[in-house]
N, C-alpha and C positions, 0 to 999 in steps of 0.2 A: 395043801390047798392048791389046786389046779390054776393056773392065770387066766381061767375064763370064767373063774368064781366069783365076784366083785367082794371085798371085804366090805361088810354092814358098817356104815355109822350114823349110831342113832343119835339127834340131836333131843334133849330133853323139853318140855314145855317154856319153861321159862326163857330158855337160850333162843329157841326157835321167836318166841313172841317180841324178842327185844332184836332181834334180824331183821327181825319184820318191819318194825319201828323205821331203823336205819336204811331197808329198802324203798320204803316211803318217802324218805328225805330223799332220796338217789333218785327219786320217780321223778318226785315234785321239781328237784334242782335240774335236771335235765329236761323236763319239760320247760320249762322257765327259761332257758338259754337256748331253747330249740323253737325257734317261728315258724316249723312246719308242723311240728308236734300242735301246738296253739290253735294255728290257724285251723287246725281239721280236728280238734276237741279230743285229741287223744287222751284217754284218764290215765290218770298221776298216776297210779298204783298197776295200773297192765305197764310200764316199764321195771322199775325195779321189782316186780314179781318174778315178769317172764324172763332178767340179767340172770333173777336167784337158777330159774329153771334150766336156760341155758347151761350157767355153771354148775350145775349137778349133772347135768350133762357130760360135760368134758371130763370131769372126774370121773365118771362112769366108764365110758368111751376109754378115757388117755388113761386112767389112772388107777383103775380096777377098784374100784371104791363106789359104793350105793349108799348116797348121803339120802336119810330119809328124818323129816321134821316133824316133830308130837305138834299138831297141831289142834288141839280140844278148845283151846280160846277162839278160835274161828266162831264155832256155829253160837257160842255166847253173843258177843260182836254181831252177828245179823239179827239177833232178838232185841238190842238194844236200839240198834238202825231201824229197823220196822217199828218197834214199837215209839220209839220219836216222830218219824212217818203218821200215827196213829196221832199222838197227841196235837198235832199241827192241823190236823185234819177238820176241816168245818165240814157241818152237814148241810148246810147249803150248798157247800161244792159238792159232797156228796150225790146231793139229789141231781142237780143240773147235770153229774155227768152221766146219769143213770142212761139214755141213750146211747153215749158213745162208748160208753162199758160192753154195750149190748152187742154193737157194733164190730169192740175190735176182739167179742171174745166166739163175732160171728168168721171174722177175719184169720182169727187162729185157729179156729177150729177147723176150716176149709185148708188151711194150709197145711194143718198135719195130714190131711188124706194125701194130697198133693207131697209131699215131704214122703210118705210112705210109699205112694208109687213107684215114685223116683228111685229110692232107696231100692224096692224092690227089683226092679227094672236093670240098677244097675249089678245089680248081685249076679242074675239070670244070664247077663250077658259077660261075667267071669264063670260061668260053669257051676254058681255057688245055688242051695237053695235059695230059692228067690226070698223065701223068708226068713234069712239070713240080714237079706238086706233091711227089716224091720231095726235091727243094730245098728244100722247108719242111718233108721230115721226117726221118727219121734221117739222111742222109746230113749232112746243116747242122749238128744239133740232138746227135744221138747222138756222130755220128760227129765235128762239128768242122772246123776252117775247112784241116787235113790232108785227108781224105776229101773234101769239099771239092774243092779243087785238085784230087783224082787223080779226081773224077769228071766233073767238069764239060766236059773235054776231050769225052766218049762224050755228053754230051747237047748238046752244039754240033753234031759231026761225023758222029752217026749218028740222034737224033732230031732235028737241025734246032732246038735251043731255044739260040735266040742269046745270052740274055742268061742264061744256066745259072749263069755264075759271079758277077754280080751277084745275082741271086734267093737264091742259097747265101750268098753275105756277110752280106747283109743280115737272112738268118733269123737267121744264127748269133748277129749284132750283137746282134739284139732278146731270142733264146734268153739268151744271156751275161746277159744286166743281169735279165731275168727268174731267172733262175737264183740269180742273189746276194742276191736280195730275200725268193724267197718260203721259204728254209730254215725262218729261224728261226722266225717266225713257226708256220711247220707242228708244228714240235718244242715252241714252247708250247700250241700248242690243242692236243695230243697227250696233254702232259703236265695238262694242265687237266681236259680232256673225259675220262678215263681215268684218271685221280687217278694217275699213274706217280710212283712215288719214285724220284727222280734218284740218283747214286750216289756224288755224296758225296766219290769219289773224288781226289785232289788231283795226283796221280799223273800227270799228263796226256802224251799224246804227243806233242803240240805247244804247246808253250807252258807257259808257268809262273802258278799261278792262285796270286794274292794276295788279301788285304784292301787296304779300302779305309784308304790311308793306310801302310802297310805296304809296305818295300824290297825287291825278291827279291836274295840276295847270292850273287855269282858269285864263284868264284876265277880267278886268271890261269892255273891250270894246269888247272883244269875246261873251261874255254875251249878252251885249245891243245888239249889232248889229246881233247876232241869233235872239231873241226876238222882236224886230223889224221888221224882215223879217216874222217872223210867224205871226205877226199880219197882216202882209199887206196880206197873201195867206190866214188869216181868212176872213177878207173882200172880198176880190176876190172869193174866197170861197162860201158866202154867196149872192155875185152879181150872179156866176152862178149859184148856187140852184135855184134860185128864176126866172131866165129866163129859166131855162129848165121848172120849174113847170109850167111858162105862157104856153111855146111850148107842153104842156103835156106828160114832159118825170122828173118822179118823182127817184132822187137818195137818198139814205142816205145822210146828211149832211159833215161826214167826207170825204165822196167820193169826194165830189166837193171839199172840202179843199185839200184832198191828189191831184188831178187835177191841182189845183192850185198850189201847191208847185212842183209840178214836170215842169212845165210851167216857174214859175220863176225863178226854182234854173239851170235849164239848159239853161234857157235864160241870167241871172248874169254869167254863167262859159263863156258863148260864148261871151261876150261883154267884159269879164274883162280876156280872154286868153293871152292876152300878157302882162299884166296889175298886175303881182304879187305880193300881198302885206301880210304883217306878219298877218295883221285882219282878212284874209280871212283864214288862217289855224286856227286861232283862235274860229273864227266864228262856223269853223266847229263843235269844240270841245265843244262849247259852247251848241250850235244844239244839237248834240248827250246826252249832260246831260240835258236838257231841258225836250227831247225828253224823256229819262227814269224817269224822276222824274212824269211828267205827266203821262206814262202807270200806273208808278208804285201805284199812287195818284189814279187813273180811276180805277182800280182793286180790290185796298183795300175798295174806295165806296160801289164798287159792288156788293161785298160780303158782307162786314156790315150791309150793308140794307136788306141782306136774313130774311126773316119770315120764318124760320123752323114752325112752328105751322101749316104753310099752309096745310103741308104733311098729318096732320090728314085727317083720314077714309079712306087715298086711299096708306097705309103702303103695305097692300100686294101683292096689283095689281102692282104698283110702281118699288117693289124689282124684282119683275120677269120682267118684261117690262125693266127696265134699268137697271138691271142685263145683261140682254141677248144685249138689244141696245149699252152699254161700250165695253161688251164682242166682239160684230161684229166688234165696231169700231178699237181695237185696234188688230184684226186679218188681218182687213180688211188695214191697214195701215202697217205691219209689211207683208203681202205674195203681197201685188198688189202696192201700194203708193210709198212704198221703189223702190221696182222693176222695175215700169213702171216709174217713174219720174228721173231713171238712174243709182242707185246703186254709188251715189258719196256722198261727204260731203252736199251737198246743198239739195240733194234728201233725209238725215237724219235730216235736220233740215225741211225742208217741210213737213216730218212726225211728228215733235218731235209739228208743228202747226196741223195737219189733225184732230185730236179732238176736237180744238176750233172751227174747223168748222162743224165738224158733230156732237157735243154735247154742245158747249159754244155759244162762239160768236166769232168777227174780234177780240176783245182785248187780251181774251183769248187767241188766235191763238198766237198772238204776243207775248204776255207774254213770253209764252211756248220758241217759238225759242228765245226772247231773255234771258233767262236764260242758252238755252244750247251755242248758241254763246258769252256769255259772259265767259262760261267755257271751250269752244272748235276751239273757231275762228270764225272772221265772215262771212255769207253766204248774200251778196249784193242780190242775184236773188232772194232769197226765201223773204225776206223782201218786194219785187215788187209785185210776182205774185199770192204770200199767200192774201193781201190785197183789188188786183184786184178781184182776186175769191171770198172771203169771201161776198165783199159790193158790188158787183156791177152785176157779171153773175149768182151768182149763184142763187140771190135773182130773178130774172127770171125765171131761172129754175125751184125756187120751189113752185113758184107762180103755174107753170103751170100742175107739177105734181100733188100739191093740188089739182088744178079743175079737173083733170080727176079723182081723188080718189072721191071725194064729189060725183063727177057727177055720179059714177056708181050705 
């Protein structure tokens, strides 16, 4: 074996998901002792992810070894988080945010042309097809390392761009870690520059906000019976995927699960309205930590699993391309997002997610707002119509902007 071979080590599922665990602890403990981290809403789980990624890194680099993690319990973990999402969900708030749903999926959707120009634009001026640069923009970036794979095939086999599915990894890689970074920080200079009074709320839909020093207390049957309902809007979940796929109407998998939970959980509040009992407050609380143990769990995967290595030979294109792609994103969220989605507390947490959708992913998005609502109160509408948009309109959208970029 040549020394520029890296020796493979595969980590098995099990090993990998109890890493994960322990990376989590390392996120959490180092944010907890870091008052920069804090103050600018950094998520617990983008630190000991991106340690793991680093150090697979240097093993690579120093040590000729290509550690690579089974990671299959991930995309479980975001069926379970969405679908808790779903069960927390009123359809009162539903309705109300019916507006700024409209709003911010008028706001994504303007951003992926814009996202695509640019991409394009900066390709043209490396010498590269300019619809090369379609790989450093929404398709990578909006769309994810899904869209991704089902496009890259069509830019190999019909424009001839060999390395389509490397150029697409490697945005997404760079998109990802940008993504995780610049939420909170947007959500404070929002809340600074605009004097916004946060809300206070304690309420949260992911996660449980304490004082410092202070126990959150859980029951054993708050637990079960959270747990138990998420399984059953997994299942139900899993029935509608598979009859919309018959009907030929193809969703993300956690979309039907969050469908589901929003289905059951307002259909148990309406049956059991007069019907009050201590398990059902219980339930809830059980729900919401559930519900953050799972993002938190799904994030740290995500990032551990990055191959930094990917990046080789395409450093310089890379830096200028999502240098300028980060830069739009977070102008484009602090002069239009903020603004047009209302100028309230819920319109800073809807930006503090607007990067997870135009440079991460749905998880991302969520992360983000939930680190600032666990530092600022929480925003019920931005948790609905962040999710809706992410998995389900916009991935239409960018379906169809794609075909007219190819097609020109």
């Amino acid at each position: 074996m040549t020394p520029s071979t890296p020796v493979p080590i595969a980590i098995e599922g099990f090993v990998s998901f109890t890493i994960a665990i322990l990376l989590l602890f390392i996120g959490k403990e180092i944010t907890h002792r870091s008052e920069l981290l804090r103050r600018y809403s950094i998520p617990e789980p983008v630190i000991g992810g991106f340690l793991c990624a680093a150090t697979v890194g240097v093993l690579y680099y120093g040590f000729d070894r290509m550690v690579s993690f089974n990671l299959e319990a991930r995309d479980v973990l975001l069926l379970y988080f969405f679908a808790g999402i779903g069960l927390r969900a009123e359809i009162a708030t539903l309705i109300k945010g019916g507006r700024p749903l409209f709003t911010l999926l008028f706001l994504a959707s303007t951003f992926i042309v814009l996202q695509n120009l640019l991409g394009m634009g900066v390709a043209g001026l490396y010498g590269m097809d300019p619809k090369a640069g379609l790989l450093s923009g929404s398709i990578s970036l909006t769309g994810g390392v899904g869209t991704t794979l089902a496009w890259a095939p069509t830019f190999v086999e019909e424009l001839g761009i060999a390395n389509a599915m490397e150029l697409g990894v490697a945005s997404n890689t760079v998109g990802l870690i940008a993504a995780c970074v610049i939420g909170g920080p947007i959500a404070r200079y929002l809340i600074q520059r605009h004097s916004v009074q946060p809300s206070g709320d304690t309420d949260l839909d992911v996660g449980v906000q304490f004082d410092e020093g202070e126990r959150t207390r859980l029951s054993y049957y708050g637990v079960l019976w959270a747990w138990l309902w998420l399984n059953v809007c997994l299942i139900l979940g899993y029935s509608l995927n598979e009859s919309l796929e018959e009907a030929g109407v193809r969703l993300p998998m956690f979309v039907s699960c969050l469908i589901a939970g929003i289905v059951v959980g307002n259909l148990g509040r309406w049956l059991a309205r007069n019907r009050k009992k201590r398990w059902a407050a219980e339930g809830e609380q059980g729900l919401a930590m559930i519900s953050d143990i799972c993002l938190g769990m799904f994030l740290t995967m995500a990032l551990m699993g990055l191959q930094l290595w990917e990046l080789e030979g395409l450093l310089g294109y890379l830096t200028v391309a999502m240098g300028l792609q980060i830069s739009l994103s977070v102008l484009f969220t602090v002069l239009l997002v903020y603004r047009l989605m209302g100028k309230n507390y819920d319109s800073v947490v809807v930006s503090a997610g607007f990067g997870g959708i135009t440079l991460g992913s749905t998880a991302t998005a969520i992360v983000n707002m939930t680190a600032v609502t666990q530092q600022y109160g929480a925003s019920h509408q931005a948790f609905i119509i962040v999710p809706l948009v992410c998995g389900f309109f916009i991935d239409i959208v960018n379906a169809l902007v794609i075909g007219f970029f190819v097609g020109l």
